[in-house]
MMTF fields as JSON, N, C-alpha, C and O atoms, coordinates in Angstrom:
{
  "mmtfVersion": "1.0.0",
  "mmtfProducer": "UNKNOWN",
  "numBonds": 295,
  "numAtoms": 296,
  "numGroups": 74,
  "numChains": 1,
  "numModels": 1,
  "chainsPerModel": [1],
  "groupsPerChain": [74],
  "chainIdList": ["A"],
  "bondAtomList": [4, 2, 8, 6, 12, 10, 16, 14, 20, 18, 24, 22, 28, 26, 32, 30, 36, 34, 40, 38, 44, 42, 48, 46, 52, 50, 56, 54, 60, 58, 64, 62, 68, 66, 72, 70, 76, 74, 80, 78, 84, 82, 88, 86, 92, 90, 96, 94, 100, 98, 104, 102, 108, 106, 112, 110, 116, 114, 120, 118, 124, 122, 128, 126, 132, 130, 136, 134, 140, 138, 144, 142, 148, 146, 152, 150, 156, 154, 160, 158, 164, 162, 168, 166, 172, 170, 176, 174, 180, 178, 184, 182, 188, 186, 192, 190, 196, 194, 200, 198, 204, 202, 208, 206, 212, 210, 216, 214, 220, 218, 224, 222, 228, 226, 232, 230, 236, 234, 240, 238, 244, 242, 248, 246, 252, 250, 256, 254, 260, 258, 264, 262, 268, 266, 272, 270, 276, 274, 280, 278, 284, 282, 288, 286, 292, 290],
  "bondOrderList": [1, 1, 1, 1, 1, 1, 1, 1, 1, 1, 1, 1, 1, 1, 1, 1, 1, 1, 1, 1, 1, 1, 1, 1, 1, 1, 1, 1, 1, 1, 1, 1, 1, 1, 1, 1, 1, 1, 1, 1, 1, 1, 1, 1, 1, 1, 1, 1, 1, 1, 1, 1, 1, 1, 1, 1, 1, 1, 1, 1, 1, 1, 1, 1, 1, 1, 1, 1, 1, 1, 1, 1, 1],
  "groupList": [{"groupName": "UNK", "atomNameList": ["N", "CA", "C", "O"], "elementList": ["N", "C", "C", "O"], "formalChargeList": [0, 0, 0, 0], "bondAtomList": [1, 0, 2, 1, 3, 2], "bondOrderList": [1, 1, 2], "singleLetterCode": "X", "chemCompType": "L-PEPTIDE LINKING"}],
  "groupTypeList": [0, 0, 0, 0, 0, 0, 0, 0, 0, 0, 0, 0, 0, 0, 0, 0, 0, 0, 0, 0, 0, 0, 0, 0, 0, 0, 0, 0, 0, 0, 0, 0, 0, 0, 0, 0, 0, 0, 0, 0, 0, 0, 0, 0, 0, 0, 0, 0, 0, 0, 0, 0, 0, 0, 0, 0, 0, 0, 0, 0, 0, 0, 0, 0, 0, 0, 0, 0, 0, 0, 0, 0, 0, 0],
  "groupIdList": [1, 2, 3, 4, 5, 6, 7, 8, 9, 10, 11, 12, 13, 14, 15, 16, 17, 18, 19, 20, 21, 22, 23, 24, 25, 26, 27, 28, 29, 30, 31, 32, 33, 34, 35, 36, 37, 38, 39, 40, 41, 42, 43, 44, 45, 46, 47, 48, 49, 50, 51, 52, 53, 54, 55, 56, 57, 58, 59, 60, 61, 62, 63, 64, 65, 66, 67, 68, 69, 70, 71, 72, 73, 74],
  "secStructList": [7, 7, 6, 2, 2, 2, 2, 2, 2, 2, 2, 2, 2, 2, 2, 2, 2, 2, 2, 2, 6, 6, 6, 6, 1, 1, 7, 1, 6, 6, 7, 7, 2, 2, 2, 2, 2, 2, 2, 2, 2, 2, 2, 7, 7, 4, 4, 4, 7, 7, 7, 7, 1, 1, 7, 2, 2, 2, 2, 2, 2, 2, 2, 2, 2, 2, 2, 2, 6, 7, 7, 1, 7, 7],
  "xCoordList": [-36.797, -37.031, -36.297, -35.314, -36.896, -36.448, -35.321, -35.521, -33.857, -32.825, -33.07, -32.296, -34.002, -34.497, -35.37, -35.584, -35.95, -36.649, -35.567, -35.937, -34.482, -33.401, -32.528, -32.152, -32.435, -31.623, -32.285, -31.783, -33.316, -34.507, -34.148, -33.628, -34.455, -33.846, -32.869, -32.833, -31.993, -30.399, -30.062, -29.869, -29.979, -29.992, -30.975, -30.604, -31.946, -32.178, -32.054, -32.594, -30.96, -30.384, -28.962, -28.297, -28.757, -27.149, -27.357, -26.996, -28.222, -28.879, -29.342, -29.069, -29.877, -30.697, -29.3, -29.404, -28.286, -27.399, -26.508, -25.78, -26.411, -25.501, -25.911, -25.074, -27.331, -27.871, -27.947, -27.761, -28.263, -28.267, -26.81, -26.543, -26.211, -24.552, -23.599, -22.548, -24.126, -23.187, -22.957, -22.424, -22.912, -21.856, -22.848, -22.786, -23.764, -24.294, -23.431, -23.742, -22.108, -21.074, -19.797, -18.72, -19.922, -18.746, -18.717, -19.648, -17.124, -17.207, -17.866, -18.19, -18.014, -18.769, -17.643, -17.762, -16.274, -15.637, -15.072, -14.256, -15.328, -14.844, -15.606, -15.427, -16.697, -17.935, -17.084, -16.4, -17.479, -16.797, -18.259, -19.404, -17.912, -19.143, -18.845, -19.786, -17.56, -18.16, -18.423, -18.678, -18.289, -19.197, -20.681, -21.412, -21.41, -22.612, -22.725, -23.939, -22.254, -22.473, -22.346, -23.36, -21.636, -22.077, -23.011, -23.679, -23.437, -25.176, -26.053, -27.095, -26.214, -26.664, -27.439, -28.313, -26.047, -26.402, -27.284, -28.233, -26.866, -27.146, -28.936, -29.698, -29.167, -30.101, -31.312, -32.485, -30.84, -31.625, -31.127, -30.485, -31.034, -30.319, -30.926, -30.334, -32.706, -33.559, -32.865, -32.534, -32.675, -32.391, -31.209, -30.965, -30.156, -29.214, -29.339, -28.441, -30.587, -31.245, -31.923, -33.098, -31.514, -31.186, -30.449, -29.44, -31.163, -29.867, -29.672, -30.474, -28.063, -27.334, -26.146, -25.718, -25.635, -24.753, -23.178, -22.313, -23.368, -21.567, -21.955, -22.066, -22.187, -22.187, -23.155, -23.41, -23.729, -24.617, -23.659, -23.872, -22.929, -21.56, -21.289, -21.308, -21.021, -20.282, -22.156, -21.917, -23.144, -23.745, -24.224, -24.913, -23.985, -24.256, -23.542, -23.909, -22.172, -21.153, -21.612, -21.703, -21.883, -21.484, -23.025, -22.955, -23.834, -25.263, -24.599, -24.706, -23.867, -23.227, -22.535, -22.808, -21.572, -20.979, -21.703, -21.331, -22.646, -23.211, -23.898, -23.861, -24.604, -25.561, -24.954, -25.35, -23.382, -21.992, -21.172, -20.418, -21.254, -20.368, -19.119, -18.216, -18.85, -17.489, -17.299, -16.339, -17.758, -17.004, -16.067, -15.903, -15.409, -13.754, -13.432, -13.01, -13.424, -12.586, -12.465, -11.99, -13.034, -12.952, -11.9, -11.58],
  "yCoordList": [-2.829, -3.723, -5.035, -5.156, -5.973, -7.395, -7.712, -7.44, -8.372, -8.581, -9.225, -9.055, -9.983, -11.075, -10.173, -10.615, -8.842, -7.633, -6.859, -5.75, -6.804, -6.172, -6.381, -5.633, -7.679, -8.421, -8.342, -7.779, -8.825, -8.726, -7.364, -7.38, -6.513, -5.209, -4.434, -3.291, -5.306, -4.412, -5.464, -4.932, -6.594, -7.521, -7.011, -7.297, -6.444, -5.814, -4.462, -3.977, -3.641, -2.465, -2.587, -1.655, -3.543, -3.766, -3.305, -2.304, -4.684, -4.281, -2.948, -2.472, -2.468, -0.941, 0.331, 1.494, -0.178, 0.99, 0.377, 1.272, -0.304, -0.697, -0.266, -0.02, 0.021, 0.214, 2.136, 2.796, 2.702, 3.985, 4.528, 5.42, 4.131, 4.805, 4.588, 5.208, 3.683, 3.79, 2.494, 2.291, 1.211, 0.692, -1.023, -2.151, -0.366, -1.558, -2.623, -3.8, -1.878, -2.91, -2.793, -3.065, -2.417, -2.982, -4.102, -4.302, -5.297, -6.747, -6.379, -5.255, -7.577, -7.652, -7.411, -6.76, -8.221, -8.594, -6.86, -6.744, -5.837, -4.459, -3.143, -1.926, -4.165, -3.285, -3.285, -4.099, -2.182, -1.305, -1.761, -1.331, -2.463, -2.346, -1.02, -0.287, -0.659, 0.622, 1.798, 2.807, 1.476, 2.761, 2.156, 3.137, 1.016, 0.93, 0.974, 0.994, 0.991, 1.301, 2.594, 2.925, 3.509, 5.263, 5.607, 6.511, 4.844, 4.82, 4.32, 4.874, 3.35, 2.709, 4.671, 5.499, 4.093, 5.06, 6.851, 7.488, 6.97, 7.98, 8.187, 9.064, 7.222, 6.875, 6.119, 6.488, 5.002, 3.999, 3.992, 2.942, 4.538, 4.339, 3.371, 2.909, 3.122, 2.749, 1.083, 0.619, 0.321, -0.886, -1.15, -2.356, -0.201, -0.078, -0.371, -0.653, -0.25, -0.847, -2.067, -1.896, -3.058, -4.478, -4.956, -4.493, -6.062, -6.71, -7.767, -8.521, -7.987, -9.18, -9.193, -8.244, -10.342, -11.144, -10.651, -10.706, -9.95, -9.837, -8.382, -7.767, -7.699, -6.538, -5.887, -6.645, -4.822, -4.372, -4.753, -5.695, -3.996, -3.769, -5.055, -5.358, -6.013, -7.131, -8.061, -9.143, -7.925, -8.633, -8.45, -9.244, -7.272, -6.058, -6.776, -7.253, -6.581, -6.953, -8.4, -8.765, -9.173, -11.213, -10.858, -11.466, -10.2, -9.994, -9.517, -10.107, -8.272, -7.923, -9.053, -9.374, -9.765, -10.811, -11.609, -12.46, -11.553, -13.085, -12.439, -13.284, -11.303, -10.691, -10.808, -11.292, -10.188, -10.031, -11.235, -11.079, -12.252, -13.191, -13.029, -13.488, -12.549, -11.477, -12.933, -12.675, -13.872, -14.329, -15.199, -16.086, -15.112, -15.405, -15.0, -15.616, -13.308, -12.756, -13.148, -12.5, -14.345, -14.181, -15.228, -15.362],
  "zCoordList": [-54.403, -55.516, -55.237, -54.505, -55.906, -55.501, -56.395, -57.578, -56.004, -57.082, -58.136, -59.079, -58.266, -59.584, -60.517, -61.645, -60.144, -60.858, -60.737, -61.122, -60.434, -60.749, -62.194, -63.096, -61.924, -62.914, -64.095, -65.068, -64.115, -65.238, -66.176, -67.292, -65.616, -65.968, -66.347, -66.802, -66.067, -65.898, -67.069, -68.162, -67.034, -68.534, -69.546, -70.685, -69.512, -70.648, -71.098, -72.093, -69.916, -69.842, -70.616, -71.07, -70.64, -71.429, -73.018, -73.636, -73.454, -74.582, -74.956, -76.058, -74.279, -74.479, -74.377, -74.767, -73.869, -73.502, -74.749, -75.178, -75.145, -76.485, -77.444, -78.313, -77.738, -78.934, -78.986, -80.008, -77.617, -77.453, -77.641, -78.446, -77.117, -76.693, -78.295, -78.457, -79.322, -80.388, -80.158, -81.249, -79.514, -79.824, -80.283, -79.795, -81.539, -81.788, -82.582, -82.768, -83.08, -83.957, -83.246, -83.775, -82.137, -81.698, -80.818, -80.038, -80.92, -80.608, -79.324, -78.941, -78.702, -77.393, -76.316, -75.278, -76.883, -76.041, -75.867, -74.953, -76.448, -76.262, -75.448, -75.497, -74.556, -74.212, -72.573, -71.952, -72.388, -70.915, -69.778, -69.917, -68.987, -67.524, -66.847, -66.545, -66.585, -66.028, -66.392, -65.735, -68.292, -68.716, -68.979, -69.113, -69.105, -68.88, -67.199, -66.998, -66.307, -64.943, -64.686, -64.072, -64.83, -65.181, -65.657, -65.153, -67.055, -67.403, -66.971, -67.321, -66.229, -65.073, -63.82, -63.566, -63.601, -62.218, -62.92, -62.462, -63.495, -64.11, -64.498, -64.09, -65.271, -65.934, -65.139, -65.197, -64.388, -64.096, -62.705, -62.675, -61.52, -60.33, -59.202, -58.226, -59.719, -59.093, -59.171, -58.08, -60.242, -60.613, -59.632, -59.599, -58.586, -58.189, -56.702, -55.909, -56.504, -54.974, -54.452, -54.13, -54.327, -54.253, -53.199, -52.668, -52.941, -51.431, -51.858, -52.409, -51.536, -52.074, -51.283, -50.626, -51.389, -50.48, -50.305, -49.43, -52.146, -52.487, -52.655, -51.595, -53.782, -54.118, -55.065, -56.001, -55.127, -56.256, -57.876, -58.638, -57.966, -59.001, -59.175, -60.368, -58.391, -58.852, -59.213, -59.748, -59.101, -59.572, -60.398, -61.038, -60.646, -62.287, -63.539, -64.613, -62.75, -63.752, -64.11, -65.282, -63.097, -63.592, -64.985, -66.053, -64.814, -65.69, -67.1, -68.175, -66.834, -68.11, -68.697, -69.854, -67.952, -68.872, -69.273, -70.081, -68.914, -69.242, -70.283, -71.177, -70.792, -71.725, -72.648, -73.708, -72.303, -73.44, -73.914, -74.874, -73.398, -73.082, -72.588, -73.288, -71.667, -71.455, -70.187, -69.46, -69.926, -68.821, -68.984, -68.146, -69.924, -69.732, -69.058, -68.079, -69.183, -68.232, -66.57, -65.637, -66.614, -65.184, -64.785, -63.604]
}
């Protein structure tokens, strides 16, 4: 699968795993990547096969923050 049909997906996997897992009211800034990345792999492992420069995980993650607004943290 192509990373831009990756991304596509996995950004609207954030959403979909927030709303499944319980945590439709909790802040954003309190959402775990590597428990949506355990659900990830678990669930969706296909979205996990992608070629990229840096890392599957780390381009997972920059998607999560950005879905979440979590990139302060960086």
């Amino acid at each position: 699968m192509k990373k831009a049909e990756c991304e596509q997906a996995v950004r609207h996997l954030c959403h979909q795993w927030r709303k499944e897992c319980g945590f439709s009211s909790a802040p954003a800034d309190q959402l775990s990547f590597g428990s949506f990345l355990s659900w990830v792999q678990q669930n969706y492992s296909s979205y996990l096969d992608f070629r990229t420069t840096t890392s599957v995980s780390y381009d997972m993650e920059m998607w999560f923050d950005d879905e979440f607004k979590q990139n302060w943290r960086r």
